[in-house]
TIPAPA-515008 format. One record per residue (C-alpha): y, x, z negated; residue number from 1. Coordinates in pm, 1 decimal. Example, Ala and Ser with C-alpha at 12.3 -4.5 7.8 and 13.67 -1.06 7.14 Angstrom:
! TIPAPA-515008
-450.0 / 1230.0 / -780.0 / 1
-106.0 / 1367.0 / -714.0 / 2
! end
This chain:
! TIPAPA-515008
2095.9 / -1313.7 / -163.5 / 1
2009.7 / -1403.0 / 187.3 / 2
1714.8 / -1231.7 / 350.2 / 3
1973.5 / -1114.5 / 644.9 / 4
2135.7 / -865.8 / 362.3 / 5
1794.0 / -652.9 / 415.7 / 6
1803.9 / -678.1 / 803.0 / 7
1909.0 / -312.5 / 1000.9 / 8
1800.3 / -161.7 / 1333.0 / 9
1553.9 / 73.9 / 1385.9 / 10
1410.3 / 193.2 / 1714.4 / 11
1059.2 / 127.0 / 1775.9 / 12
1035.7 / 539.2 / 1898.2 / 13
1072.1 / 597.4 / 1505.2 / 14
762.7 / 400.4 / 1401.2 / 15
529.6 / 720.3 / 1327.7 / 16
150.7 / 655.8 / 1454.1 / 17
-2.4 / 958.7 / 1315.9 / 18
45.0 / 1161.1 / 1012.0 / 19
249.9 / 1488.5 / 979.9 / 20
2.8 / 1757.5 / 924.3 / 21
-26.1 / 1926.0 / 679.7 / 22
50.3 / 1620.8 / 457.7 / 23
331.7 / 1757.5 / 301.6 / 24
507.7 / 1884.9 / 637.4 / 25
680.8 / 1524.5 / 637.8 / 26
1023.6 / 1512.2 / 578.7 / 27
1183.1 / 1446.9 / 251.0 / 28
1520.4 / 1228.7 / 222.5 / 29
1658.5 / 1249.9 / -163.3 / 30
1889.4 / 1071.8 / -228.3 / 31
2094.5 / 1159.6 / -572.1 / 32
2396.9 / 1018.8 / -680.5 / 33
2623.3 / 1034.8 / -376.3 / 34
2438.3 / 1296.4 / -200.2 / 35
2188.7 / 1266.5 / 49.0 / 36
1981.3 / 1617.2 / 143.3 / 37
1718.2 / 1640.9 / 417.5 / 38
1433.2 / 1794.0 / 285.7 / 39
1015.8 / 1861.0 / 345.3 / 40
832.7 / 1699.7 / 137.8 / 41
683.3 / 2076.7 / 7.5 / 42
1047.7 / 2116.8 / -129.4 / 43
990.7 / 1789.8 / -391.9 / 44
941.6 / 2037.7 / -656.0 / 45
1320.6 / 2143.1 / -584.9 / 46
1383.4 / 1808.2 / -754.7 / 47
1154.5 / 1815.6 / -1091.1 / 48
1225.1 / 1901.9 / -1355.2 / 49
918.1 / 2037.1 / -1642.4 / 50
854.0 / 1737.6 / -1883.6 / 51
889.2 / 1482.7 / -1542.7 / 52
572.9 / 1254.6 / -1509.0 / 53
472.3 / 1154.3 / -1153.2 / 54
263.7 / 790.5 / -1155.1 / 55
-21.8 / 813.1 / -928.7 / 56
-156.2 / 484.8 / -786.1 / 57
-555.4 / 586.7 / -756.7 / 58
-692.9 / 290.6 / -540.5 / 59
-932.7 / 365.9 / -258.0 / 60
-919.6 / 214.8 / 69.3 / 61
-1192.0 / 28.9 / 205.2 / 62
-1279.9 / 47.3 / 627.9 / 63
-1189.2 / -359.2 / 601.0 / 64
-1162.9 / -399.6 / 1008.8 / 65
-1487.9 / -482.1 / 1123.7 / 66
-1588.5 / -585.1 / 1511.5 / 67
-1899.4 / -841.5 / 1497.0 / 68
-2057.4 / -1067.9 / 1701.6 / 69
-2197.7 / -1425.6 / 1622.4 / 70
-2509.6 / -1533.1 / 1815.4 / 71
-2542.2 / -1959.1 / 1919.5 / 72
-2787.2 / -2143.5 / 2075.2 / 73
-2647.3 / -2355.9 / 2299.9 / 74
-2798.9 / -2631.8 / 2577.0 / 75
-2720.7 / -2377.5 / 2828.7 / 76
-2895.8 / -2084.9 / 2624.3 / 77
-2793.0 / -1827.0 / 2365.2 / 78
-2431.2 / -1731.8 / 2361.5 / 79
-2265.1 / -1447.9 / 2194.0 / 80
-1906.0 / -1451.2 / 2082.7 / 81
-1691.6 / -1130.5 / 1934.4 / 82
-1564.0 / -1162.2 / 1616.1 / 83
-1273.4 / -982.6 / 1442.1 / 84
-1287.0 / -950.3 / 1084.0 / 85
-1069.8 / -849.1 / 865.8 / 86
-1183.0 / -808.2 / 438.1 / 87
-900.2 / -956.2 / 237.0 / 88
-1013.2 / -927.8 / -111.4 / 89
-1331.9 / -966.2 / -310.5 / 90
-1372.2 / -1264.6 / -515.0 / 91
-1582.5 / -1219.4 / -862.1 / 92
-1868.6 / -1403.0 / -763.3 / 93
-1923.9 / -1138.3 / -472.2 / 94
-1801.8 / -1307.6 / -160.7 / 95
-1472.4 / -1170.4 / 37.9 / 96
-1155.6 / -1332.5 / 157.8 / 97
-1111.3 / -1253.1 / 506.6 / 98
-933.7 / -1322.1 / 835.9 / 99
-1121.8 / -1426.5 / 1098.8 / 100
-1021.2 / -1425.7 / 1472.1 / 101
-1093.5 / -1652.9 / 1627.7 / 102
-1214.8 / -1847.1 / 1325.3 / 103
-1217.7 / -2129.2 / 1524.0 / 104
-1483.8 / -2072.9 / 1687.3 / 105
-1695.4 / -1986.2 / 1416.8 / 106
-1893.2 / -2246.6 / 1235.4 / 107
-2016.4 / -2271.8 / 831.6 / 108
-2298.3 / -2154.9 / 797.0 / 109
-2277.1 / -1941.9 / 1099.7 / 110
-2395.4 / -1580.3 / 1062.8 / 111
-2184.4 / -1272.0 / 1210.3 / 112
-2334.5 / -957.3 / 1278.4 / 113
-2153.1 / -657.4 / 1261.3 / 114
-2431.1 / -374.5 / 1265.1 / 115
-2816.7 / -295.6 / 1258.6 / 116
-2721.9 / -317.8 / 871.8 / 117
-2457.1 / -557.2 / 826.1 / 118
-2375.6 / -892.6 / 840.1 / 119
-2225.6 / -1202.6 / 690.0 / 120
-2230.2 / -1569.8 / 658.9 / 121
-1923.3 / -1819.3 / 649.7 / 122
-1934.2 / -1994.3 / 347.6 / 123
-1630.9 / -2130.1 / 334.1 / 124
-1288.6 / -2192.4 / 428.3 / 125
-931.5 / -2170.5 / 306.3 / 126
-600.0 / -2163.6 / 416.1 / 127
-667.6 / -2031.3 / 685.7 / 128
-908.8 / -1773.6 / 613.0 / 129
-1268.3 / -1772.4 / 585.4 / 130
-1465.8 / -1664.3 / 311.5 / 131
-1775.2 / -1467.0 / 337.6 / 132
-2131.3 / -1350.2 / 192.3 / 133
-2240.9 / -1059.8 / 286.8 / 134
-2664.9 / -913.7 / 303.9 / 135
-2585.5 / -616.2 / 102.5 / 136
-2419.0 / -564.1 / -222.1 / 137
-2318.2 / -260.3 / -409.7 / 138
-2381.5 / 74.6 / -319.1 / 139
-2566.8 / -59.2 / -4.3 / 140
-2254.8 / -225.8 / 120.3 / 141
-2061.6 / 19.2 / 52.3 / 142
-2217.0 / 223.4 / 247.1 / 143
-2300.6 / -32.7 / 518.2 / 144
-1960.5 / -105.8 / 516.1 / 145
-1816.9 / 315.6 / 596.6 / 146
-2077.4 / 309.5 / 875.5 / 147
-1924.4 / -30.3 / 1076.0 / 148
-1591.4 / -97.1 / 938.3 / 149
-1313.0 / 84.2 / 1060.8 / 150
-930.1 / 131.9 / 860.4 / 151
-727.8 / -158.2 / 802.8 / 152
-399.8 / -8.3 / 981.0 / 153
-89.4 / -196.7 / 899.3 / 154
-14.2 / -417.8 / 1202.9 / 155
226.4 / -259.9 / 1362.0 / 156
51.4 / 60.5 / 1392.7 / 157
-242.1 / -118.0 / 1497.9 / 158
-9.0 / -315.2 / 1752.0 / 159
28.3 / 51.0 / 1899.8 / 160
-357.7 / 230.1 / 1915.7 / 161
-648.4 / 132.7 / 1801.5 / 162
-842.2 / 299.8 / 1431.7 / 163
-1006.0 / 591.1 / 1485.3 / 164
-1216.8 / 831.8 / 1291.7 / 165
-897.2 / 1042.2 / 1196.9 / 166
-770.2 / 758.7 / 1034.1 / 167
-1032.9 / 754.2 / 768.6 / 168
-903.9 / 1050.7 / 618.2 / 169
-552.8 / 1022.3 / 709.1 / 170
-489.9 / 667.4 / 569.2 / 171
-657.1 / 781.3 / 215.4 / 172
-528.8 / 972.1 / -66.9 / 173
-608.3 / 1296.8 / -187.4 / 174
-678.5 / 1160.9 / -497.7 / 175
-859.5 / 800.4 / -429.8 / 176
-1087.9 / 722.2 / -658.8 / 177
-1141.0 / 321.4 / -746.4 / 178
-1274.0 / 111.1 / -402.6 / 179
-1101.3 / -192.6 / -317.9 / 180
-745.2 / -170.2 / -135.5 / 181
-699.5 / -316.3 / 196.8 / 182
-377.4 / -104.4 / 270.6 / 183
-315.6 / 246.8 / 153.4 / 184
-23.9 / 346.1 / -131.4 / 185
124.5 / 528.9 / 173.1 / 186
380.3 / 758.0 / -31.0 / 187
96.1 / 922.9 / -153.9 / 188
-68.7 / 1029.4 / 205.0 / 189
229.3 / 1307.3 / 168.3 / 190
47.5 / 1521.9 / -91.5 / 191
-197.5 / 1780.0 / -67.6 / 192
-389.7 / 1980.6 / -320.7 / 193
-138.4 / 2268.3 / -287.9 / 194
115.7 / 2052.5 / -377.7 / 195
-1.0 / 1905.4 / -645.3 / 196
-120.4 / 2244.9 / -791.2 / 197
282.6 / 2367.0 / -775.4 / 198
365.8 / 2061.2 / -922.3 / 199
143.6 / 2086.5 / -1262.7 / 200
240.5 / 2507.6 / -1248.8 / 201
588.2 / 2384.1 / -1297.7 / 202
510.2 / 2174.5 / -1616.4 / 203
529.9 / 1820.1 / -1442.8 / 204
246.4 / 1602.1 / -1584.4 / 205
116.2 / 1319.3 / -1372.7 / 206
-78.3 / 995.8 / -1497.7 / 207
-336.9 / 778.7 / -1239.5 / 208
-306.8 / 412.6 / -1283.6 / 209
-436.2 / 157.4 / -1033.7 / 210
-334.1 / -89.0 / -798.8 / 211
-554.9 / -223.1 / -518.9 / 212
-308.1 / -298.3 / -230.2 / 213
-378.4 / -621.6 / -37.9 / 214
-329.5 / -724.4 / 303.0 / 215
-12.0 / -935.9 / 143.1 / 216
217.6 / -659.9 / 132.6 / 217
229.6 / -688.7 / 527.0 / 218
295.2 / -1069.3 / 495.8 / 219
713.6 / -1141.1 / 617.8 / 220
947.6 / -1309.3 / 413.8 / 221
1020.2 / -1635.9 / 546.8 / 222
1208.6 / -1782.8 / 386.2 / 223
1677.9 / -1743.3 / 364.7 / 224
1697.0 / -1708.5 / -20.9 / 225
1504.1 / -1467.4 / -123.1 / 226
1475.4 / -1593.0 / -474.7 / 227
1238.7 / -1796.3 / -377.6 / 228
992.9 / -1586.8 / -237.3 / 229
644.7 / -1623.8 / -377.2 / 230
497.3 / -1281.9 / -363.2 / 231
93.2 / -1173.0 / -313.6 / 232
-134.6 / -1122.5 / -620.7 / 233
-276.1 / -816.2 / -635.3 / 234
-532.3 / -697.6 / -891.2 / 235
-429.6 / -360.4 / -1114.8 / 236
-466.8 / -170.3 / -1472.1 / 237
-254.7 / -1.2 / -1677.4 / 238
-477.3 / 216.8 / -1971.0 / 239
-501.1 / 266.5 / -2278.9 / 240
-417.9 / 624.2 / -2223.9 / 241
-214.5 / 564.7 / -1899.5 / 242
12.9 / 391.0 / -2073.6 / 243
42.6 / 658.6 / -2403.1 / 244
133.8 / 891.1 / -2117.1 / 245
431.4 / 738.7 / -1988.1 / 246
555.4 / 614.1 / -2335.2 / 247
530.3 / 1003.2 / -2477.6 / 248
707.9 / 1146.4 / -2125.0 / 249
993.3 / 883.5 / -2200.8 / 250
1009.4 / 952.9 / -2564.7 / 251
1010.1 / 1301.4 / -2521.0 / 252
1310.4 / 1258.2 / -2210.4 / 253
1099.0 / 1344.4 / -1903.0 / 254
1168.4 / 1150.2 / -1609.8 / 255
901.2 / 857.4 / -1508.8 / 256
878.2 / 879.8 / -1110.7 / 257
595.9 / 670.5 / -968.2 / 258
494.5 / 793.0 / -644.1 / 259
527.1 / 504.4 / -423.1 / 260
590.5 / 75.6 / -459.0 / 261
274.2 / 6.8 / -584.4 / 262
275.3 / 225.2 / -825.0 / 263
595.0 / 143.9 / -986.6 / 264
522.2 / -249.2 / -941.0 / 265
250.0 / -170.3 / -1158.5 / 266
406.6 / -3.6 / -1491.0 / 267
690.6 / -231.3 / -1445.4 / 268
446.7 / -544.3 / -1470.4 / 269
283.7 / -334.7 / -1729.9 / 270
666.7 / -299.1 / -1898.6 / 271
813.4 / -673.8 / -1902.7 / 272
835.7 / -649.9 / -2315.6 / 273
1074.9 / -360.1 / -2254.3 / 274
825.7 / -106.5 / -2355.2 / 275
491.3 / 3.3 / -2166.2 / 276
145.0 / -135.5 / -2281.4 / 277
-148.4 / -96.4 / -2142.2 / 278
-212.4 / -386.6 / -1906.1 / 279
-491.7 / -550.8 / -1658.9 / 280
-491.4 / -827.3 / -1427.0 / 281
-316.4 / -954.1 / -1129.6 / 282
47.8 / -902.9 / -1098.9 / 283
268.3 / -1114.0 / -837.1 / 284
613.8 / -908.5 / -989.0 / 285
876.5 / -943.4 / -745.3 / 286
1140.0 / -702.6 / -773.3 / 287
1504.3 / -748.4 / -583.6 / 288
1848.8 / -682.8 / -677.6 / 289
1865.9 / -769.8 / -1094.6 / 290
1580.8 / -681.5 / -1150.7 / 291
1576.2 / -517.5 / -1485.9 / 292
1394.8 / -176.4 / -1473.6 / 293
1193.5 / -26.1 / -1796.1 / 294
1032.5 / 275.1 / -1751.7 / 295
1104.1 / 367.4 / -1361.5 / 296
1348.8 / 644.3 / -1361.6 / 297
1314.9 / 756.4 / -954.3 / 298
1080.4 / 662.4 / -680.3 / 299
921.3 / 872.8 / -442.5 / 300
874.4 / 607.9 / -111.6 / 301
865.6 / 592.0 / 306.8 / 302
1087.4 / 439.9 / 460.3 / 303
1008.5 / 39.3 / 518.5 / 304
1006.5 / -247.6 / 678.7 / 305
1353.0 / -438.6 / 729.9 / 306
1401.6 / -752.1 / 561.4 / 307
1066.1 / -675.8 / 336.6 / 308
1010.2 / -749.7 / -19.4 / 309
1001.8 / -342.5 / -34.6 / 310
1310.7 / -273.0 / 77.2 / 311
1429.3 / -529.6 / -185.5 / 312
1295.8 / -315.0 / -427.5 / 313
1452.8 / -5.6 / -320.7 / 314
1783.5 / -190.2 / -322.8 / 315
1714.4 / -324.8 / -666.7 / 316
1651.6 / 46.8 / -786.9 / 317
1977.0 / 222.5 / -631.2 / 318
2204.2 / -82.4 / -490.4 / 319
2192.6 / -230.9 / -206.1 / 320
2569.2 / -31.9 / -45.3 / 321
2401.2 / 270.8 / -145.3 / 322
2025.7 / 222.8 / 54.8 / 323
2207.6 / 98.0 / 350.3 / 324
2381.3 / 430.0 / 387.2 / 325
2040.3 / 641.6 / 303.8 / 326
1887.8 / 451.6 / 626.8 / 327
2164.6 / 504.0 / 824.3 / 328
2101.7 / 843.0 / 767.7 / 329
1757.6 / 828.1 / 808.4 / 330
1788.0 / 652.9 / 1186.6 / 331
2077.6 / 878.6 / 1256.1 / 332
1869.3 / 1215.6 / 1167.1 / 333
1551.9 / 1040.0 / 1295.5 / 334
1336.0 / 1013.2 / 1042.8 / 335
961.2 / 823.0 / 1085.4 / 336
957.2 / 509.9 / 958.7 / 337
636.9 / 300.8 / 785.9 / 338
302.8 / 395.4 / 656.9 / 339
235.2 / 757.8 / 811.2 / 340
621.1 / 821.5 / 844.0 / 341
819.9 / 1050.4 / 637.2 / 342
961.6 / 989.3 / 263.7 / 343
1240.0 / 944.2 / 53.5 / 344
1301.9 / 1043.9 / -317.4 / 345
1599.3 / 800.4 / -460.1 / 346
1734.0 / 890.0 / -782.7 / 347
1968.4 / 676.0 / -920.0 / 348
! end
């Protein structure tokens, strides 16, 4: 498989920068069997069925852009340089991963101030990225953190407008709950509470597991083959009763139907025996065409990126004939494409 079999056009008019509102005003593509049906995402109960399971992925997005400024003495007097930040991921002894522009100019040791509040040292440096301590921990930095950081918008939304207090709400799930993604399970920003409420009136159950997306999932393939691809580790759980959930829906014959990528990249790492078990750790599961699926039975998505690891997946779930003609459609009928764009429900 060559990285050029993912590749398709799409105008840059069709990369959505804001949300539809209300949430679940986007537009719904299902695709099932042959058929493909235009659809509002308010209509997805249409397409359950009572004894279904949706898979929630419950992560909470952090406000990971931060604007600082690091202060220098210099023979000609104190200087003061701006500083982009960017949180990566938290590393167990309490320090963060993080881009740094221009890290260059920044030196070890070298303290960047990003509020009255906030601020962080360089203590390190790695591939590329710096790694930093912060003054607060905890509750304080969370809260330190809401006040100065702003929302990690995937790059090419950001390459459009800047973050801006809508943002905070918009790129966050109804339902977020556990602190510590760097990009939001987007598929989800489609629901609201009346939705949800229709869908457990219906008898379709839903189970929360969670995956804390990282910055990596906006990282391009580079290389032909994409076999050898190396995917991003990013840090998730599967639970005790999680994982009961899904394995009494399936038993039982409901449909499993994670609500977006992460989710189902999740219970599939959690699945690799060919049953689900509950599960914790980091997961680097990278799923293309043959890829052997366990407990997904559809997938609720947006429409993504071309020649991205996720639309790899999508291919591996429905064949890759069959999602090139679903985003045909989708540019022909206009759709919005990426994080706040619209969605697509593919049943194979």
């Amino acid at each position: 498989m060559h990285l050029s079999d993912f590749d398709f056009d799409l105008p840059e008019a069709l990369i959505a920068t804001r949300p539809a509102r209300p949430r679940s005003s986007a537009r719904l593509l299902v695709a099932e069997g042959d058929a493909i049906t235009d659809a509002v995402v308010r209509d997805l109960t249409d397409w359950l069925r009572p004894g279904d399971r949706l898979v929630l992925n419950d992560t909470r997005v952090i406000p990971a852009r931060l604007s600082g400024t690091r202060a220098r003495d210099t023979a000609q007097g104190p200087t003061e340089a701006r500083i982009e930040v960017t949180l990566l991921e938290p590393r167990p002894n309490g320090h963060w991963a993080a881009l740094l522009k221009p890290l260059k100019k920044v030196k070890d040791g070298e303290v960047i101030r990003f509020s009255d509040a906030l601020s962080a040292t360089l203590v390190a440096r790695e591939d590329g990225q710096g790694v930093l301590e912060f003054n607060l921990t905890g509750d304080d930095f969370d809260a330190a953190l809401a006040q100065a950081g702003a929302m990690p918008l995937p790059p090419y939304i950001a390459a459009l407008r800047a973050p801006d207090d809508e943002d905070k709400t918009d790129y966050q799930t109804v339902w977020a709950e556990k602190t510590g993604a760097v990009a939001a399970p987007t598929a989800s920003l489609h629901f609201d509470q009346p939705l949800l409420d229709r869908i457990a009136a219906m008898g379709v159950d839903t189970t929360r597991v969670t995956l804390h997306v990282g910055a990596g999932t906006f990282l391009p393939v580079k290389v032909d083959d994409v076999t050898t691809h190396k995917m991003h580790a990013e840090w998730g759980e599967v639970t005790e009763k999680a994982a009961q959930e899904i394995a009494t829906t399936k038993d039982n014959g409901g449909r499993i139907i994670p609500v977006g990528t992460t989710a189902l990249r999740l219970i599939e790492s959690a699945a690799r025996t060919g049953t689900i078990q509950p599960w914790r750790g980091e997961t680097d599961i990278f799923i293309y065409p043959g890829f052997t699926f366990h407990v997904t039975d559809a997938l609720m998505t947006n429409f993504h990126l071309p020649k991205s690891t996720l639309m790899m997946l999508v291919s591996a779930l429905i064949g890759q004939d069959r999602i090139k003609a679903i985003y045909d459609h989708a540019v022909h009928e206009k759709y919005r494409f990426f994080s706040y764009g619209d969605a697509s429900l593919l049943i194979p």
